[in-house]
N, C-alpha and C positions, 0 to 999 in steps of 0.2 A: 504494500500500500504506500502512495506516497505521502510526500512528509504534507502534513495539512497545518503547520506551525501557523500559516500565515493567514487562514481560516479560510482558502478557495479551496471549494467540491463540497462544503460541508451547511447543513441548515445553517439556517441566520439563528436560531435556537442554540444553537451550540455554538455562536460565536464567543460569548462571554465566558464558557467553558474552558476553549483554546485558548484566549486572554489571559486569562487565570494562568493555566499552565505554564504555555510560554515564558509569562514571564516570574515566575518563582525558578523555571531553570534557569534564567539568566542570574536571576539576583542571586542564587542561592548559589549560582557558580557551577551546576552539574554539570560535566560536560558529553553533554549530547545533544538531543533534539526531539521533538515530538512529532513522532509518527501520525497518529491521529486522537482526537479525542472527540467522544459522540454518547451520548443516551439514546438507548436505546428502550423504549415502556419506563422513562424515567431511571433507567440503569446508568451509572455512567461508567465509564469502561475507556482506559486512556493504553498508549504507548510508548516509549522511550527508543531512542537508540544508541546510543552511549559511543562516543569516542574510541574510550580504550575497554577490554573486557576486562583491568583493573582496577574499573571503578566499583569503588567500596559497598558492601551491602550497607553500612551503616549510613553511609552521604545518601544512598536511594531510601531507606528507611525515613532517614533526618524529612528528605522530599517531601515522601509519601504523607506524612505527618505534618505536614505544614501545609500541605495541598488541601487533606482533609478538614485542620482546622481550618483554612481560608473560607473552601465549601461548605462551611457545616455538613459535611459526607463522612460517614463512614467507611474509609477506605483502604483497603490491603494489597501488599504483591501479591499477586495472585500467582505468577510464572517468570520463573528469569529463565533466558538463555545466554549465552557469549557474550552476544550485546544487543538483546534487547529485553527491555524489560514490558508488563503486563501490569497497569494497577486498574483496580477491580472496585464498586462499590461493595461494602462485604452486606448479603443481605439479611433480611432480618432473620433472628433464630429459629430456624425451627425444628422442632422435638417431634421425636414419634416414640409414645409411650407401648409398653409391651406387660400385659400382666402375666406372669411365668409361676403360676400359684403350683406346689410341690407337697403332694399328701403322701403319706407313709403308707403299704399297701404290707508401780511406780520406772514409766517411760526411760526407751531409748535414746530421744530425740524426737522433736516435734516432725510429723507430717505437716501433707499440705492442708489436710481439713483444719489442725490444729493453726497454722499458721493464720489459715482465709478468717476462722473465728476471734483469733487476735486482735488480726488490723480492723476488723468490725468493732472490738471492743466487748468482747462476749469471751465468755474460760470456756477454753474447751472442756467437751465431757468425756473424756478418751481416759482411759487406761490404756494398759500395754500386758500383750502376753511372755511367752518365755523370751520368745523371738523377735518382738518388737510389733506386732500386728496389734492396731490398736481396737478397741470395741467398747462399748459403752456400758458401765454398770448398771444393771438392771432392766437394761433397755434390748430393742433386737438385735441379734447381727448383721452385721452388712460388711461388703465388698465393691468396691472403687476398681473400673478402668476405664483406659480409653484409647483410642488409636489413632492418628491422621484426624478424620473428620469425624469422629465417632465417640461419644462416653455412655459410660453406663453405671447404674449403680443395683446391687442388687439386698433386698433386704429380707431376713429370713429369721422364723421362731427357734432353727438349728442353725449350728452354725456353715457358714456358706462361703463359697469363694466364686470370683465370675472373671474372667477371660477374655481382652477381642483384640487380635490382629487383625492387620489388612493381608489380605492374600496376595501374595506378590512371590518373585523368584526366590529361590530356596541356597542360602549359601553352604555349602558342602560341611563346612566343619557344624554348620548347626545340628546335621543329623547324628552327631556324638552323642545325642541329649536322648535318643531315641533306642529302645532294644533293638534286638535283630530282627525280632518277628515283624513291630511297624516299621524298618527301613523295608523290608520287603514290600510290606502293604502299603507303602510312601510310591513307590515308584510306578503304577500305573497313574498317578495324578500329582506329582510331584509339590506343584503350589497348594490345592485346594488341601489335598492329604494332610501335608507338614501342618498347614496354618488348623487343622481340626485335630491333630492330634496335640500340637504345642500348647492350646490355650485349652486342651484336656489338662494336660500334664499341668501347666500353670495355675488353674480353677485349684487344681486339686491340692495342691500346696499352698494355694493362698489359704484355702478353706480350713489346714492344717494348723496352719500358722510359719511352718518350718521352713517356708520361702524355699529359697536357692540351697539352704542349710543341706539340703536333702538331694542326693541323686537323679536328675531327672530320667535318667537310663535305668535306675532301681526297679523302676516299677510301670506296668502299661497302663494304658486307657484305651485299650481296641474293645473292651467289653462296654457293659452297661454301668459298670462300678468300676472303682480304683480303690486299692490300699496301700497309700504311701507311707501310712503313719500304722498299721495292722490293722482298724480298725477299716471296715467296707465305707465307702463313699458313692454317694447314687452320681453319676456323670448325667447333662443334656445338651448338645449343641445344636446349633441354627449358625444357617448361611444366610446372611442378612446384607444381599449386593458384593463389594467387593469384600467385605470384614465376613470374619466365623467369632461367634461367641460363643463361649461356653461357660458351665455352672457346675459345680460339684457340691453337694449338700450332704452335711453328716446326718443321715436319714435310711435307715433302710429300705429298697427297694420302691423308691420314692416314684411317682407318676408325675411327667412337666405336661403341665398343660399352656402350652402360651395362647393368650389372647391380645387381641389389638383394645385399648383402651383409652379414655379422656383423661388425660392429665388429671381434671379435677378429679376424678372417681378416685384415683388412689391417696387424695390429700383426708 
């Protein structure tokens, strides 16, 4: 596309955009140029093409951040390449809730929930296990993660652990982590397999408590259950897009039933 810095080919609508832009790269000294900048459904969606491919992520960030506050926009890299960059309005949030109901048939160091509760100005309500896994006295347990574009949190009357990679390529030393039986079972689906068996293994150790403490090669998750710790653990995963979740619950012979749900219904 060509460079539209000087606002010909593009609405009269998006002049004051290009304006904008243009000139926060001059002031701000980036050195590049702008490819184009346009809303699209009130989207706005700009491009850079940088001089040298040693310009700093921090001078594009510094940009991006001053751009935003200029616009009042919400806006992120969305994509760099060599030399060019992608900034993105980032849009508004949104949640898809999942109800995954499961029937039976004195601290390490702060975490981040501890830390987010701090700067709010609220004490955290966390204890800590052998290992450092924190949970709340008297209250349920729950399990924190997230991946790329993904979190989750899951919360249970036993105690639980939950799991989500993105499925992407598989680095060779990571299948260390795996028995012999699932490298075999790995290798008719290499991406999909690893990422459903890792965030078995991972579930199941969070739900432990014993983290990384513990073998991940010790023990499988090709069945319905895991025993990391001796004691059986019921597994459930879901392929949700490009992420796999999964959940291990200290429950015997537990039944997942997921449902799709309103936010408010689970408050």
């Amino acid at each position: 596309m060509g460079d539209l810095s000087d606002g010909r080919d593009c609405d009269r609508d998006d002049d004051a955009l290009i304006g904008e832009a243009a000139y926060l790269l001059r002031r701000m000294r980036v050195p590049g140029r702008l490819l184009y900048a346009l809303r699209i459904h009130q989207h706005v969606s700009l491009a850079l093409r940088f001089e040298s491919p040693l310009t700093s992520q921090r001078m594009l960030e510094r940009y991006c951040g001053a751009l935003s506050q200029q616009l009042d926009l919400p806006l992120h890299i969305a994509r760099r390449s060599k030399d060019t960059v992608q900034i993105e309005e980032t849009p508004p949030l949104m949640v898809e809730c999942y109800h995954l109901s499961a029937s039976a048939g004195d601290g390490r160091g702060e975490n981040g929930d501890s830390l987010l509760l701090r700067s709010a100005g609220l004490a955290p309500p966390f204890s800590y296990g052998e290992y450092g896994k924190p949970y709340i006295s008297g209250g349920p347990y729950f399990s924190l993660t997230h991946s790329a574009g993904i979190a989750a949190l899951a919360v249970c009357g036993d105690p639980v652990g939950l799991d989500a990679e993105t499925i992407a390529p598989v680095r060779r030393a990571a299948a260390r982590a795996l028995t012999s039986e699932e490298r075999e079972y790995m290798e008719a689906d290499p991406e999909r397999r690893f990422a459903y068996l890792w965030t078995r293994k991972e579930a199941a150790l969070k739900c432990t408590g014993a983290g990384l403490s513990q073998p991940m090669n010790a023990f499988s998750v090709l069945g319905d259950t895991a025993s990391p710790g001796g004691e059986p653990l019921s597994l459930c995963t879901v392929e949700y897009g490009d992420y796999m979740l999964s959940t291990a619950v200290a429950a015997h012979s537990a039944v997942f039933v997921p449902q799709r749900v309103d936010a408010l219904a689970l408050l």
